[in-house]
C-alpha positions in Angstrom: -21.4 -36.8 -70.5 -20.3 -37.0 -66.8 -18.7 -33.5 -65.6 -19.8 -31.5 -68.5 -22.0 -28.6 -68.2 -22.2 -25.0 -69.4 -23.6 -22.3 -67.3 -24.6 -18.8 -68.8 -25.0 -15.4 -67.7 -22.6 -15.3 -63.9 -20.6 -13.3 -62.5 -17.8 -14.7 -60.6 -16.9 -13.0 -57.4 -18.2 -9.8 -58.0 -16.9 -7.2 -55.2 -19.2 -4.7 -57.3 -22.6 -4.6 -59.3 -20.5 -3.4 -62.2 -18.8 -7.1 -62.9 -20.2 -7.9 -66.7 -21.7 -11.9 -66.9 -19.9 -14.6 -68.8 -20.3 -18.4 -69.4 -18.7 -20.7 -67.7 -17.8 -24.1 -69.5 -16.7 -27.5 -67.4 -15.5 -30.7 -68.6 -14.6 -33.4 -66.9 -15.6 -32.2 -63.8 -13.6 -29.1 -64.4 -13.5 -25.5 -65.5 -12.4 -25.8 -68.8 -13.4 -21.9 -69.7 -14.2 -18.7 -69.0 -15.8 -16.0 -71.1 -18.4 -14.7 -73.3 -20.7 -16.4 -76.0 -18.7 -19.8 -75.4 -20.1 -22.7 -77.2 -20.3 -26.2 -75.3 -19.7 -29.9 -76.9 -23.1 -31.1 -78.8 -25.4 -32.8 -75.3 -23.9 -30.6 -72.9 -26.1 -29.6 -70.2 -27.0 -24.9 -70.3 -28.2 -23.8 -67.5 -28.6 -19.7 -67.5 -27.3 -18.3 -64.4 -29.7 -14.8 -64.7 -26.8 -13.0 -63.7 -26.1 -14.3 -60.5 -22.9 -14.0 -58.2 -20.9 -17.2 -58.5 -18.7 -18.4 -55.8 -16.8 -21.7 -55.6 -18.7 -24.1 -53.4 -19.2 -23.6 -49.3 -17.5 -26.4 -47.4 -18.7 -27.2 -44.1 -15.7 -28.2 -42.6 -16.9 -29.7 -38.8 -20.8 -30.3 -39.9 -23.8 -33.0 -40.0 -24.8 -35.4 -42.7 -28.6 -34.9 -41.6 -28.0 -30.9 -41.6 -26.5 -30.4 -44.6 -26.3 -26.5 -45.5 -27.9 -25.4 -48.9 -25.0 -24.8 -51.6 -22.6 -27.4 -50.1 -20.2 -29.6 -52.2 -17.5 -30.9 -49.1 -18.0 -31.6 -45.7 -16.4 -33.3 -42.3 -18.0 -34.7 -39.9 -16.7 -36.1 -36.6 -18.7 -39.5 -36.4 -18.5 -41.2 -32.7 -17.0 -45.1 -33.4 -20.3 -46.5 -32.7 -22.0 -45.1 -35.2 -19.4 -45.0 -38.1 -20.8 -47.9 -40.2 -24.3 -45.8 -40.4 -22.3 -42.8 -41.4 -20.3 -44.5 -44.2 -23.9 -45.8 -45.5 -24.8 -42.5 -45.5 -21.8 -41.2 -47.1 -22.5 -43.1 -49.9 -25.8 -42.1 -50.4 -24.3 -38.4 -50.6 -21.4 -39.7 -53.2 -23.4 -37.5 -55.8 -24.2 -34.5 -54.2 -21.4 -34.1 -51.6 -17.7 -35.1 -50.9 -17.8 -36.0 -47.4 -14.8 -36.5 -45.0 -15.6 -38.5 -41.5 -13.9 -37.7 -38.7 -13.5 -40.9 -36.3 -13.7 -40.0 -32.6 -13.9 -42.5 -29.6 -16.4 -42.2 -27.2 -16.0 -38.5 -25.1 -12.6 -38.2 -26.8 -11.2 -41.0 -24.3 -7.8 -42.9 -25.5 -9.5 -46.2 -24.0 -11.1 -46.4 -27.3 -8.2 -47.0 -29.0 -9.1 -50.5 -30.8 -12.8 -49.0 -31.5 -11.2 -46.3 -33.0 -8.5 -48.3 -34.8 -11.5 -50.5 -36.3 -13.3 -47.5 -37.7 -10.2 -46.0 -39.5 -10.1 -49.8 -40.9 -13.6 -49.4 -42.0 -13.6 -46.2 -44.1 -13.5 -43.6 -41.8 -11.3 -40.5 -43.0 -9.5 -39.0 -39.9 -8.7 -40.1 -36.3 -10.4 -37.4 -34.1 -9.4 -36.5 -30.5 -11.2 -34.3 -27.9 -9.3 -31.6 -25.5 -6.2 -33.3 -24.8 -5.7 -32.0 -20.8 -8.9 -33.0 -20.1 -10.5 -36.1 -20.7 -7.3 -38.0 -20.2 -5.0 -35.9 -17.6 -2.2 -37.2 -19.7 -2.3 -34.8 -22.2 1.0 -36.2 -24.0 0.0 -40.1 -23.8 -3.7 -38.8 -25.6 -1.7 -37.1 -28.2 0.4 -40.3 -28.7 -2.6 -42.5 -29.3 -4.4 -40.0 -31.8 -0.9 -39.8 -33.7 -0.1 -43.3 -33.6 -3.0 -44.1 -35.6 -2.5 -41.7 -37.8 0.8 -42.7 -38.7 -0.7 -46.4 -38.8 -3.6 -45.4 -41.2 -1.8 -42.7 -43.0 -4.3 -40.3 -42.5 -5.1 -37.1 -41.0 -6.0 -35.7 -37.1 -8.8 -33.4 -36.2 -8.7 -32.5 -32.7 -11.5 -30.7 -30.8 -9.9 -28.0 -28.1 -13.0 -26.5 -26.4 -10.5 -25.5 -23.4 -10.3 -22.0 -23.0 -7.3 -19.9 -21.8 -3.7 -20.9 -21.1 -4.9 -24.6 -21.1 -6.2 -24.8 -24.7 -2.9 -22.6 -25.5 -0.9 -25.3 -23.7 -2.5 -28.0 -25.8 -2.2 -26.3 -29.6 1.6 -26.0 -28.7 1.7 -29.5 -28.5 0.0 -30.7 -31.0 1.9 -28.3 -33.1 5.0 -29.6 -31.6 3.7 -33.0 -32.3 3.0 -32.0 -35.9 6.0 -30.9 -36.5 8.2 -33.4 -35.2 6.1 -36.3 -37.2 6.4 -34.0 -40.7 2.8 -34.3 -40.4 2.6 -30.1 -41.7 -0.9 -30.0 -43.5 -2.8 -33.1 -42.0 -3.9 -31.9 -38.7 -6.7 -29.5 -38.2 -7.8 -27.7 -34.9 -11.8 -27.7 -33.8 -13.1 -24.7 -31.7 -9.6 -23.9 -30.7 -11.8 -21.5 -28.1 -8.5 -20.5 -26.4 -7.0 -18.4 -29.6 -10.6 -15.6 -28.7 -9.7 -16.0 -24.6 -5.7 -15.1 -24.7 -4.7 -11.5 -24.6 -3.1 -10.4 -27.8 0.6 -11.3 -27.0 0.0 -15.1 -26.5 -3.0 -14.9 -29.4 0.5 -13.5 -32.0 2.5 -16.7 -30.6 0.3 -19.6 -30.9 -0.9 -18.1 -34.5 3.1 -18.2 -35.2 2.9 -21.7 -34.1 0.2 -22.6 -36.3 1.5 -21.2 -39.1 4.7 -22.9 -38.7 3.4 -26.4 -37.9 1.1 -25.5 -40.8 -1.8 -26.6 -38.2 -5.5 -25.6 -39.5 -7.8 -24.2 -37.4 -11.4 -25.0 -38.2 -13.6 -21.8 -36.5 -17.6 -22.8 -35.1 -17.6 -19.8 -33.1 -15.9 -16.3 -33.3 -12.2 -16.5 -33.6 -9.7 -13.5 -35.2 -10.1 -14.9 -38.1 -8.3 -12.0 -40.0 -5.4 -12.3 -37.8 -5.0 -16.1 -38.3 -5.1 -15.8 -42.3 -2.8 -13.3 -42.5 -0.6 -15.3 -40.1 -0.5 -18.0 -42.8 -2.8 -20.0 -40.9 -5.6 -22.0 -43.1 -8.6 -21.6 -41.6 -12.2 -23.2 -42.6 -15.5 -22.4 -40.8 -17.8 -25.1 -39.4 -21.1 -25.7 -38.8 -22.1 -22.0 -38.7 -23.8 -19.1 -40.7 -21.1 -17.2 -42.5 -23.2 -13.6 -41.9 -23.6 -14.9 -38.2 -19.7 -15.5 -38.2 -19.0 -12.4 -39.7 -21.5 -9.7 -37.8 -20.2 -10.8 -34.6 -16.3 -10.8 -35.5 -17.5 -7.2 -36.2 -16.7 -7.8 -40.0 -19.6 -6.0 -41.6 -17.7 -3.8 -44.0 -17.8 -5.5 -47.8 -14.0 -6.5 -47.8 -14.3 -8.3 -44.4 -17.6 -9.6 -45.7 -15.6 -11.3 -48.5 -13.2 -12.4 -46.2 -15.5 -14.9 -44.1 -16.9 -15.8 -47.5 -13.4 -16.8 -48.5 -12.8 -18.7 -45.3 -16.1 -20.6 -45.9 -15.3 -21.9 -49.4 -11.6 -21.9 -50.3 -10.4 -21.5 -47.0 -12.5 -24.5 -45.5 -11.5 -26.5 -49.1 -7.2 -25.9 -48.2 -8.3 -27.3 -44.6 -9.6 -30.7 -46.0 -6.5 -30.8 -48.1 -8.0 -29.6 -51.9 -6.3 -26.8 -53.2 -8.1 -26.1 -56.6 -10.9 -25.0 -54.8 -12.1 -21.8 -57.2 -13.0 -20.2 -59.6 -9.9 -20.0 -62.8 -9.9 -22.7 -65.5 -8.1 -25.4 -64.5 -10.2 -25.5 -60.8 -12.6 -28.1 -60.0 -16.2 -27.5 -60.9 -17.4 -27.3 -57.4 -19.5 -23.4 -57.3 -22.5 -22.0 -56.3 -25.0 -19.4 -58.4 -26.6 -16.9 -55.7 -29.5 -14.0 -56.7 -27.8 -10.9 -55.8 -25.3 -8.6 -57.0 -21.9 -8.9 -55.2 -20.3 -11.3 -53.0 -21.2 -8.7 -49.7 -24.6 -8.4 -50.5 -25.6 -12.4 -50.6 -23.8 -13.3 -47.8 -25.2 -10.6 -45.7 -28.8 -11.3 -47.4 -28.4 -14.7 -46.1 -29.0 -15.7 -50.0 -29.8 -19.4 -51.0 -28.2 -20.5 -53.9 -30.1 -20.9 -57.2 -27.8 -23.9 -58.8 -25.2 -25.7 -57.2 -22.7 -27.6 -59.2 -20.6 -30.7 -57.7 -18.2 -32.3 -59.5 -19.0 -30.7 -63.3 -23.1 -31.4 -62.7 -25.9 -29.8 -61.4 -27.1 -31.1 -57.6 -29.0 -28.2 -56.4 
C-alpha cells in the first residue's frame, strides 16, 4: 500500500556510536512506530538500514530542479516568470520523489513585472519572489507594496532576495519586517541571502535578529551567516543551495554539537521555513528521512556522506 514501509536496523540521530538500532514502521506516509523487533502489515515494503544514522529528510530551501542534492524530499526554487510553465512541468515530474515549492520572481526583481508575475502565481506558482528592495527599484516601499499586494491577492507566501550588504540590507529587513507585521503575515515570508546580517557589527546584527524574530521573518542562509545566533534568537532559519559541512567549516562550527546544529538547520530548520512543522523523527512526523553509512550525525555530515535510502512520503525514492 501507498506510504507503508518498514525500515530495520537505524539509528536515529545518533550524537554517539553508542545509540542501539531499531525499526522504524510508517503508514500512511507517516511514522507510525519506533522500536525494536516491530512487525509490519502483511506486503509492507523491509528495507534493512545496516545500522545507519537516520536523519529526517534535507530540504533545500533556495535550490535547482536540475541540481537536485542527493537525500532531498522538499525544495524552493525561485523560477523567473518566463520560464514558470517549464518549471511546473517539471514539478510534476518530481511529484514522487520531491515536494517542490516555486518561487515566482519577475524579471531582475523589477516591480514592472507585476502582471507577468500576477499570471504565474495564477498558473501554479507557490510564492511571489522579490529581489533587493533599495536597489532595483529606488522605491524601496512602492517594491514592497507590489510583492505584498500579490501576496495578499493569492494568499500565498513572499521570498525576498537581499544580496545588499551593510546598513542598506539592514534598512530593507526592517521593512519587510515592518511590512510583515503590519499585514499579520508572521510565518509566510522568508529572507534569501540576507548578506547584511554577516556585514553589521554585533549591536545592529542583535537588533535586526530581534526583528526577525518578532515579525517571525525566516531567513534562508546560501552563504555564511550566525546561524547560532539567529536560532537562538527564535529566528527559523533553512539553508540553501549549499553543502552543510561547507556551511559549517566556515561558520567555524567544527565541533560535534555545532556540527548537529547546521544539520538541524538543513532538515527541520529548512522544513519550519517552507511552513511544515512535523518535519522529524517521533511517531506521529511525516515519513520524510534519510539513512546515511556512518556512525553519528557529526561524522556524516563532516564525511560529506551520501545517503543509502531516502524515503519521501512513507516510500522509498533513493
Amino acid at each position: 500500500m501507498s506510504g507503508e514501509l518498514l525500515i530495520r536496523s537505524v539509528r536515529p540521530w545518533p550524537s554517539a556510536s553508542e545509540l542501539p538500532a531499531v525499526d522504524v514502521l510508517c503508514l500512511d506516509g507517516r511514522i507510525d512506530q519506533i522500536g525494536v523487533g516491530l512487525a509490519a502489515p502483511d506486503g509492507t515494503p523491509v528495507v534493512d538500514g545496516k545500522g545507519g544514522v537516520l536523519l529526517p529528510s534535507f530540504v533545500d530551501a533556495h535550490g535547482s530542479l536540475d541540481a537536485l542534492r542527493p537525500g532531498v524530499t522538499m525544495i524552493r526554487v525561485p523560477v523567473p516568470v518566463a520560464e514558470i510553465e517549464d518549471a511546473l512541468s517539471r514539478r510534476e515530474q518530481l511529484l514522487s520523489r520531491v515536494e517542490v515549492q516555486l518561487v515566482a520572481v519577475a524579471p531582475n526583481g523589477a516591480i514592472t513585472g507585476m502582471d507577468a508575475l500576477d499570471a504565474a502565481l495564477q498558473a501554479g506558482a507557490d510564492l511571489v519572489g522579490g529581489v533587493d528592495p533599495a536597489r532595483v527599484d529606488r522605491d524601496p516601499v512602492r517594491h514592497l507594496d507590489v510583492v505584498f499586494g500579490l501576496a495578499d491577492k493569492h494568499q500565498c507566501g513572499v521570498d525576498i532576495q537581499l544580496d545588499d550588504p551593510g546598513e542598506l540590507g539592514a534598512f530593507e529587513i526592517e521593512l519587510i519586517c515592518a511590512r510583515t507585521s503590519a499585514l499579520d503575515m508572521r510565518g509566510r515570508v522568508a529572507i534569501t541571502h540576507a548578506s547584511s546580517l554577516s556585514t553589521v557589527d554585533p549591536d545592529r546584527q542583535d537588533e535586526l535578529i530581534d526583528r526577525l524574530a518578532e515579525s517571525d521573518v525566516a531567513v534562508i542562509a546560501t552563504k555564511p551567516l550566525p546561524l547560532r545566533k539567529l536560532r537562538w534568537g527564535g529566528v527559523r532559519v533553512g539553508i540553501g543551495g549549499c553543502d552543510v559541512w561547507a556551511l559549517a567549516e566556515a561558520e567555524g562550527y567544527t565541533a560535534d554539537p555545532m556540527i548537529e546544529m547546521c544539520a538541524d538547520t538543513a532538515t527541520r530548520g529548512g522544513a519550519a521555513v517552507l511552513g511544515e512543522r512535523d518535519h522529524g523523527l517521533v511517531e506521529g512526523d511525516r515519513a520524510e528521512f534519510v539513512v546515511l553509512p556512518g556512525e553519528t550525525v557529526a561524522e556524516v555530515i563532516r564525511e560529506r556522506r551520501e545517503p543509502t535510502v531516502v524515503v519521501h512520503q512513507g516510500q522509498v525514492v533513493g
